[in-house]
C-alpha positions in Angstrom: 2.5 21.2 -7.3 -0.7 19.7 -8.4 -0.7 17.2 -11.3 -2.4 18.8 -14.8 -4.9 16.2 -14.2 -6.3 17.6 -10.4 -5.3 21.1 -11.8 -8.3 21.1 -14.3 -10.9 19.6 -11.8 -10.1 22.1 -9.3 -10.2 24.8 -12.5 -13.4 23.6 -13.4 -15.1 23.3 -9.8 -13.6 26.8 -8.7 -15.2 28.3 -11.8 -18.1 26.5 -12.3 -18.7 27.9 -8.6 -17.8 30.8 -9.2 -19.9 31.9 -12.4 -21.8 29.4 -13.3 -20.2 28.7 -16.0 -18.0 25.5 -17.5 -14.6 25.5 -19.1 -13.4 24.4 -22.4 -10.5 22.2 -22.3 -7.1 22.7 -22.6 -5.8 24.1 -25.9 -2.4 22.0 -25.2 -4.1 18.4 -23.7 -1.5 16.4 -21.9 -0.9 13.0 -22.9 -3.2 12.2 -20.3 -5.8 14.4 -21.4 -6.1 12.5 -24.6 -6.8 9.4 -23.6 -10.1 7.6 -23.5 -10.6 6.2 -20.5 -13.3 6.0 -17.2 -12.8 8.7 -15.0 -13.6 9.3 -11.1 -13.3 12.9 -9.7 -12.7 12.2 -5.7 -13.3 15.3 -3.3 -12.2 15.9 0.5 -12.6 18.3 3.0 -10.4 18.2 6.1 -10.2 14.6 5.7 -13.6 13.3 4.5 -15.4 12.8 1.5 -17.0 15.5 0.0 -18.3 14.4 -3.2 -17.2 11.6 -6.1 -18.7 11.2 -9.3 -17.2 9.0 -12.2 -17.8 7.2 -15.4 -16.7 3.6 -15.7 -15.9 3.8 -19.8 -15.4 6.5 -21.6 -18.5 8.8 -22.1 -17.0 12.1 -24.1 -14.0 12.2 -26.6 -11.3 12.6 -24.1 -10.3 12.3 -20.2 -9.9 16.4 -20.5 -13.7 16.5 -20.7 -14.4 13.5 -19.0 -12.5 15.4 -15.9 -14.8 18.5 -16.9 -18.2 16.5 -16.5 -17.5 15.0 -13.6 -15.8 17.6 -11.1 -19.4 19.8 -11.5 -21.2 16.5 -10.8 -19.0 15.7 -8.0 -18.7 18.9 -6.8 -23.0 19.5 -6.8 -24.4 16.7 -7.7 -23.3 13.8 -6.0 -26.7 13.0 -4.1 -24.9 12.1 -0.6 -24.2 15.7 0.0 -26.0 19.0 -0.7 -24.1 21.1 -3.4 -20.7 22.8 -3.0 -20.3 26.0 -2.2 -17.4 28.6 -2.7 -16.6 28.8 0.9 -15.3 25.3 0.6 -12.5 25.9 -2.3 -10.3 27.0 0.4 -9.4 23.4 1.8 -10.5 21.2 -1.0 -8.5 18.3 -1.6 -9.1 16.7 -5.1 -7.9 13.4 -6.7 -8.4 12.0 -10.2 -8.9 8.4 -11.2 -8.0 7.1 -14.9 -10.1 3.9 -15.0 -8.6 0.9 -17.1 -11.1 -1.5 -19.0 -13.3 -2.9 -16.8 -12.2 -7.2 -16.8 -14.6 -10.1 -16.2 -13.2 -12.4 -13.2 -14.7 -15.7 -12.3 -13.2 -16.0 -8.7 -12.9 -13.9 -5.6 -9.2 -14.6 -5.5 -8.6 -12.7 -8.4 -9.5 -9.7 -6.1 -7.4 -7.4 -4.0 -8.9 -4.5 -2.5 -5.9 -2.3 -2.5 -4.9 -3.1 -6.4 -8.3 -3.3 -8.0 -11.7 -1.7 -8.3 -14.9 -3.8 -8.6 -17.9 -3.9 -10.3 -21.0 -5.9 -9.2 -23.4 -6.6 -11.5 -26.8 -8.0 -12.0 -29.4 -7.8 -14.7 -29.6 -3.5 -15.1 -27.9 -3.3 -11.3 -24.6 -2.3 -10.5 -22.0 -0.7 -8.0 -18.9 0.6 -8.1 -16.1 0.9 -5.8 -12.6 2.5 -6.3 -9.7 0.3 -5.0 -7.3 1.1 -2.1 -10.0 3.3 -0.3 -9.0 3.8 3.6 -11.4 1.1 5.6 -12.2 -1.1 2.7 -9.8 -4.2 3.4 -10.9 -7.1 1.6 -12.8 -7.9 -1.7 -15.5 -8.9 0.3 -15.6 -5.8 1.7 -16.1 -4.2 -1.7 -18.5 -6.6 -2.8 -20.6 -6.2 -0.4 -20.3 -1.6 -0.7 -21.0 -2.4 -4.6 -24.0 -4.6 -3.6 -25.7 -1.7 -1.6 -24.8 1.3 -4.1 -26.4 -0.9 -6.9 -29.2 -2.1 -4.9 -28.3 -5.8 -4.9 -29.1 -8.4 -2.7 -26.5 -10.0 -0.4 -27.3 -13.0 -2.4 -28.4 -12.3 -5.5 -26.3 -14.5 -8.7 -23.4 -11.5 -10.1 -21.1 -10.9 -11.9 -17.6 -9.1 -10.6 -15.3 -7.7 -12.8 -12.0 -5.6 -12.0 -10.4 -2.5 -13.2 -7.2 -0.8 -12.0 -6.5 2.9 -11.7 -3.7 5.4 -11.9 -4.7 8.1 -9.3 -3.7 11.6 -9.0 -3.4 14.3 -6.5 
């Protein structure tokens, strides 16, 4: 049984396929669905990515639309793949990410791959990486993915900050 969450990101992909078209939310929002908070939408097929968009902070008045926004992005408009098509819907495995605030750290050793997410940042520039992602190990390991999505050099002055996540399936 798919969590509410996962339920409406595969509700809005399937139909946003389908007809073009994009849902409203929920009448009844979940708990959940109410909050404010960044949101990641996290696609698979057959065991490898497929597409993942996200906001860090909030963008829209609730995660419900957050969720919305960024399963259509994920699901055509994450430049690393072409756009989804409704073949796929068939074996598409979908998690959600509820982002906490974003937290300034002044040490590597407040780090841990598996419990936190990182930001890099410098000047405009910065990358993002979800925490416990299979192959990413150590925080230097996600420093150094967040360097190259935000175009940052290897030794480049930034600033890391952490976030955790409550992740659904």
């Amino acid at each position: 049984m798919e969590h509410p969450l996962v339920k409406l990101a595969r509700q809005t992909i399937e139909t946003y396929l389908k007809t073009g078209n994009i849902i409203a939310p929920p009448k009844e929002l979940t708990d959940e669905m109410k909050e404010k908070a960044g949101v990641f939408v996290s696609l698979h097929r057959q065991d490898n990515l497929r597409g993942c968009i996200g906001t860090f902070s909030p963008t829209t008045a609730n995660v419900a639309q957050e969720i919305i926004g960024n399963a259509i992005l994920a699901s055509t408009g994450d430049p690393r793949f072409p756009p989804m098509t409704k073949a796929e819907l068939s074996d598409l495995e979908i998690s959600v990410d509820l982002l906490s605030a974003p937290e300034p750290v002044s040490s590597i050793s407040e780090l841990d791959a598996k419990k936190f997410g990182v930001i890099v940042k410098a000047g405009g520039r910065r990358g993002l990486l979800l925490p416990d992602l299979e192959g990413v190990d150590t925080p230097e390991d996600q420093i150094a993915i967040c360097r190259r999505k935000g175009g940052i050099g290897d030794s480049e002055p930034v600033e890391l900050f952490r976030f955790q996540v409550r992740r659904y399936h």
